[in-house]
C-alpha positions as CSV (number, residue, x, y, z in Angstrom):
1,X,-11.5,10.5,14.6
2,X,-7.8,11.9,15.0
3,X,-6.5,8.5,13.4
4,X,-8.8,8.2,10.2
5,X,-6.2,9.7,7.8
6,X,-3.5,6.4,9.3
7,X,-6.2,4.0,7.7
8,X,-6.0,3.4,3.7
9,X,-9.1,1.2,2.9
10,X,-9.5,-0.7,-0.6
11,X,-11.7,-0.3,-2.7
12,X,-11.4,-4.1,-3.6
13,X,-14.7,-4.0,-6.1
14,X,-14.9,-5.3,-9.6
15,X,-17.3,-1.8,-10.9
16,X,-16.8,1.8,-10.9
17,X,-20.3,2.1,-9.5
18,X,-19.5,-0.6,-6.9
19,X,-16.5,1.7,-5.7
20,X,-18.6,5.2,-5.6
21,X,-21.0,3.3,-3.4
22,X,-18.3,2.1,-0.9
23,X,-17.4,6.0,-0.9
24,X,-20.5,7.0,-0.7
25,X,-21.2,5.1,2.5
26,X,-17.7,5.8,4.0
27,X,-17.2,9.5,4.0
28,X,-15.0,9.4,7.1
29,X,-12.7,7.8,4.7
30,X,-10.0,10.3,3.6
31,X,-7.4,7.5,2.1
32,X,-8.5,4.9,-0.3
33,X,-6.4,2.2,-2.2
34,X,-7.1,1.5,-6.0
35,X,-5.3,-2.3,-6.9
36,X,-5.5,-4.7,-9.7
37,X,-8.9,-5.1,-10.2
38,X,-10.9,-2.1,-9.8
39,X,-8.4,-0.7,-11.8
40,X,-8.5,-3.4,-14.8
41,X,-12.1,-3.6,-14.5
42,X,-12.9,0.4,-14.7
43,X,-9.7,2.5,-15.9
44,X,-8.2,5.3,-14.3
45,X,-11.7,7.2,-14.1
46,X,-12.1,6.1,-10.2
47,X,-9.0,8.2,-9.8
48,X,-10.7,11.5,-10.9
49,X,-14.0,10.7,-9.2
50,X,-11.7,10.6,-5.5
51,X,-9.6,13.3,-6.6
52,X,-12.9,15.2,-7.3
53,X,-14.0,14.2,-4.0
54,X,-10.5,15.5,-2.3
55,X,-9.3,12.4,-1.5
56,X,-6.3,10.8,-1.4
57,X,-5.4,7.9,-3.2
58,X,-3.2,4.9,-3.2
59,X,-2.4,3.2,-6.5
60,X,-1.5,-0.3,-5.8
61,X,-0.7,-2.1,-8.8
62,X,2.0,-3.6,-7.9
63,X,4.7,-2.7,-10.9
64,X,7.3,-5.3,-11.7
65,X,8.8,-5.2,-15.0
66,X,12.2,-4.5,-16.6
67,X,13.5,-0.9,-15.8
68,X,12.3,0.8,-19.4
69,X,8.8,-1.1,-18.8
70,X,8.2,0.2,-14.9
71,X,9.3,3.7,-16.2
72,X,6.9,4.1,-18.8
73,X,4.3,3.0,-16.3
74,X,5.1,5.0,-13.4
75,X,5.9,8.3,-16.0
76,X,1.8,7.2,-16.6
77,X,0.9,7.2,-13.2
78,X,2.4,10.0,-12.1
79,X,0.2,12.4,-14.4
80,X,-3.2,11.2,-12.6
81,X,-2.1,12.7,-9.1
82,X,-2.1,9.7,-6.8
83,X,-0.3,9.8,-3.1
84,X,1.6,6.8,-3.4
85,X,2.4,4.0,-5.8
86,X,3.8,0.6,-5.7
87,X,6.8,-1.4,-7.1
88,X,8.2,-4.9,-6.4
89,X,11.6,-4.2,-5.0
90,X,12.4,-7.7,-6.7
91,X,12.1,-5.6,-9.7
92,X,16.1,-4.7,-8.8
93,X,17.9,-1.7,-8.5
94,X,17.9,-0.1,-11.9
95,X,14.1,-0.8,-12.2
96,X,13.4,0.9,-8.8
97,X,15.5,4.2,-9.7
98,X,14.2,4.8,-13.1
99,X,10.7,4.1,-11.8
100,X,11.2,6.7,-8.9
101,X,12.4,9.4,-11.8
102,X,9.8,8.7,-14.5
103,X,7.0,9.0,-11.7
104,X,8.4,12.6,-10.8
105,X,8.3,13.5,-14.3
106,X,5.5,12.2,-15.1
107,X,3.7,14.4,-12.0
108,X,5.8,17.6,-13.1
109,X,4.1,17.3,-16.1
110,X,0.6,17.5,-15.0
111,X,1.1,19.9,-12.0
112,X,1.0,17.8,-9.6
113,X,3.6,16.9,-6.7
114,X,5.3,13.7,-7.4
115,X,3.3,10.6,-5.4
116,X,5.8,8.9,-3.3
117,X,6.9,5.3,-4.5
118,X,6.9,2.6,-2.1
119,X,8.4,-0.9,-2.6
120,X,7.1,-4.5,-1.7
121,X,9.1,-6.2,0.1
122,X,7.3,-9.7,0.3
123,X,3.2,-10.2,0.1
124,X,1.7,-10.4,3.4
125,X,0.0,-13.7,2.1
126,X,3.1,-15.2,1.7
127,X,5.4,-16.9,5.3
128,X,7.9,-18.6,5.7
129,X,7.4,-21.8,4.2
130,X,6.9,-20.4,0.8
131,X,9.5,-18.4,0.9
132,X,12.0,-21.2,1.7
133,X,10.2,-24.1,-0.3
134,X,8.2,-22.6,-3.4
135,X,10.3,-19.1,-4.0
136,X,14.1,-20.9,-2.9
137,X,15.1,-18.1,-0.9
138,X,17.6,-19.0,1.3
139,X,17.1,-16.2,3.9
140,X,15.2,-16.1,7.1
141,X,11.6,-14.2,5.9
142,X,12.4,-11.1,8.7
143,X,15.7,-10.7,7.0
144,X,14.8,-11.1,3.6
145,X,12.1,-8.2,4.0
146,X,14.4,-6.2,5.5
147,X,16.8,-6.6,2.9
148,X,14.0,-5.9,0.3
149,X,13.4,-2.5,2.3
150,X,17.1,-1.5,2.2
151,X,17.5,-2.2,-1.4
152,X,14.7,0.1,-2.1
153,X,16.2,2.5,0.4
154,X,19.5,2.5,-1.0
155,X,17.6,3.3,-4.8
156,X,15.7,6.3,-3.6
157,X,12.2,4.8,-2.9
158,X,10.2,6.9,-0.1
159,X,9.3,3.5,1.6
160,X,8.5,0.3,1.6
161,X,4.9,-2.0,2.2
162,X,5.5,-4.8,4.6
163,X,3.8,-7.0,7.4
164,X,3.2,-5.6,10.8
165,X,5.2,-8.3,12.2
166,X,9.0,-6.5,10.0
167,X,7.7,-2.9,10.9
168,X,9.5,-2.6,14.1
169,X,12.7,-4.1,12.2
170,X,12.3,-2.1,9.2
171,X,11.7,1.4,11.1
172,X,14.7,0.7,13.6
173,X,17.3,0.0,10.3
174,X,15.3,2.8,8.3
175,X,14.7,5.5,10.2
176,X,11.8,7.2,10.8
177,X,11.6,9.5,7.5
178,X,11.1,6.3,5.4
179,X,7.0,5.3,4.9
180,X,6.2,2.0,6.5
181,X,2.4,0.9,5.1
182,X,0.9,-2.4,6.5
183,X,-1.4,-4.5,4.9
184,X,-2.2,-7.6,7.4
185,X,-3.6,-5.9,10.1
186,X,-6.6,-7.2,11.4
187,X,-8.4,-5.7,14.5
188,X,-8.8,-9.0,17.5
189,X,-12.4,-9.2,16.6
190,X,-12.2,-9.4,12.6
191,X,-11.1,-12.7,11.0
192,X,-7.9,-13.2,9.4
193,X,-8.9,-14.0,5.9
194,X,-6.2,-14.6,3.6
195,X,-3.2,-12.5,5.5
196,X,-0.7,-14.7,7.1
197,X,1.6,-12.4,9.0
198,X,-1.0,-9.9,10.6
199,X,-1.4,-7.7,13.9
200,X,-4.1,-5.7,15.1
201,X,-3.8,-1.7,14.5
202,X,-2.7,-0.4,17.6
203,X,0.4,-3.1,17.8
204,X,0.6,-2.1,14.2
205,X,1.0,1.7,15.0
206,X,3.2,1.1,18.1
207,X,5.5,-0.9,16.2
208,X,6.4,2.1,13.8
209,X,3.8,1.9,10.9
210,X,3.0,4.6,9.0
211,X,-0.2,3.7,7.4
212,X,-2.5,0.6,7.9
213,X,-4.5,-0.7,4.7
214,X,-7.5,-2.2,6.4
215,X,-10.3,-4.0,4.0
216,X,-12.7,-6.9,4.9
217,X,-12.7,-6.1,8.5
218,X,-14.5,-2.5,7.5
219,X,-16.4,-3.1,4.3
220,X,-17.3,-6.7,5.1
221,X,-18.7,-5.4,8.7
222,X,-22.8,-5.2,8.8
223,X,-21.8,-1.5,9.9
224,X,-18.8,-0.5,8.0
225,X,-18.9,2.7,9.4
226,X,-19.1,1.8,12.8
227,X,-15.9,-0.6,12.5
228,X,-14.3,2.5,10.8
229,X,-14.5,4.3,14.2
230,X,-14.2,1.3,16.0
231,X,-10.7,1.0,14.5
232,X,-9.6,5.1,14.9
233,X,-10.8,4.9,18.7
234,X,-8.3,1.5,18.8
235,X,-5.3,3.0,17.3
C-alpha cells in the first residue's frame, strides 16, 4: 500500500454525515479532496473532522475572482490547515500572486505551514472542441494548458492541475519541483464518466504526475476498498 498517499479521493457528497461515512469506510485513505459541494452544503467543519482524523486535505474550490477577491479567500483558507488549494490560472497574473501571499498569511496566522496553491489550467471535462468553438481560444488545447501552467509558474504557484494526457508536457517544461495533480484518471476497468481527456494511474504516474484525484471508480465500486488497493497495486 506504498502508493495510497499518490491517490486524493473526493468526497463528492452533498452531507457532512455522508462524508464521515465515506471515511469511515475508507481508512486506507490518507488524502481526501473537499470541492464545491460538500463544502457549500456543510461549511468548513469537514475540514476539522479530517484534520482530527490526521488527514490530509485538498481544498478544491476552484477560486476565480479579481486579485483583492481571491486574496481574501485564500487569506481564509489558509487558516483552516489544508495541503493544497486551487485557483484558475485564468484568474491572471496579479490574481495568482496575491492569492499565493494572502494564503501564506493567512496559515502564519493560525500556525499552520502555508498549503501549497495549485492552478487550473483547463477542466478535464473540457477538449478540444470547446476550447476552440465555445471558449474562442485560438491555441491548440496541449499548448494552451501548458501555457496556463507557465503562467502560474512564472507567478509563484507550487503547481498546476491538469489532464494526464499534458502531464508529460507540463513536467518536461516545469521541472520536477513543480506539483502535477490529475483528475481524469480512470483505471481500464472503471468507466469514463464525465472526464474527456483521461489515462489510467499507472500511465498517469509514469507520465510525471504527482497526485491522481480518483472518485467514482472507488466510491462507486460495490467494494470501494478493494478498488482502493486494486489501484495502489496498479500504480
Amino acid at each position: 500500500m506504498a502508493n495510497n498517499n499518490k491517490i486524493i479521493v473526493p468526497l463528492d457528497v452533498p452531507t457532512q454525515e455522508q462524508a464521515i461515512a465515506l471515511v469511515e469506510k475508507l481508512p486506507q485513505v490518507t488524502f481526501w479532496k473537499v470541492g464545491l459541494e460538500l463544502f457549500v452544503s456543510t461549511g468548513s467543519g469537514i475540514l476539522t473532522i479530517l484534520k482530527e482524523r490526521q488527514k490530509r486535505i485538498f481544498l478544491d474550490l476552484k477560486f476565480h475572482d479579481i486579485p483583492n477577491t481571491v486574496a481574501g479567500a485564500c487569506r481564509a483558507a489558509g487558516r483552516y490547515g489544508v495541503d493544497l488549494v486551487t485557483i484558475h490560472a485564468t484568474a491572471g497574473r496579479k490574481a495568482l500572486q496575491e492569492a499565493k501571499m494572502a494564503l501564506a498569511e493567512g496559515a502564519a496566522a493560525s500556525g499552520y505551514s502555508p498549503p501549497k496553491l495549485i492552478a487550473i489550467t483547463l477542466l478535464t471535462s473540457l477538449n478540444s472542441r470547446d476550447l476552440a468553438f465555445d471558449l474562442k481560444i485560438p491555441l491548440e488545447l496541449p499548448e494552451y494548458a501548458l501555457q496556463m501552467a507557465l503562467l502560474a509558474q512564472e507567478a509563484g504557484l507550487d503547481g498546476a492541475v491538469c489532464s494526464p494526457q499534458e502531464v508529460s508536457q507540463l513536467r518536461q517544461t516545469c521541472g520536477d519541483r513543480f506539483l502535477l495533480v490529475c483528475p481524469g484518471v480512470r483505471p481500464k476497468w472503471a468507466e469514463a464518466g464525465d472526464q474527456q481527456r483521461n489515462l489510467t494511474p499507472a500511465e498517469a504516474i509514469q507520465a510525471g504526475a504527482d497526485y491522481l484525484v480518483i472518485g467514482r471508480p472507488i466510491t462507486a465500486a460495490p467494494d470501494p476498498v478493494a478498488a482502493f488497493e486494486r489501484i495502489c497495486d496498479e500504480i
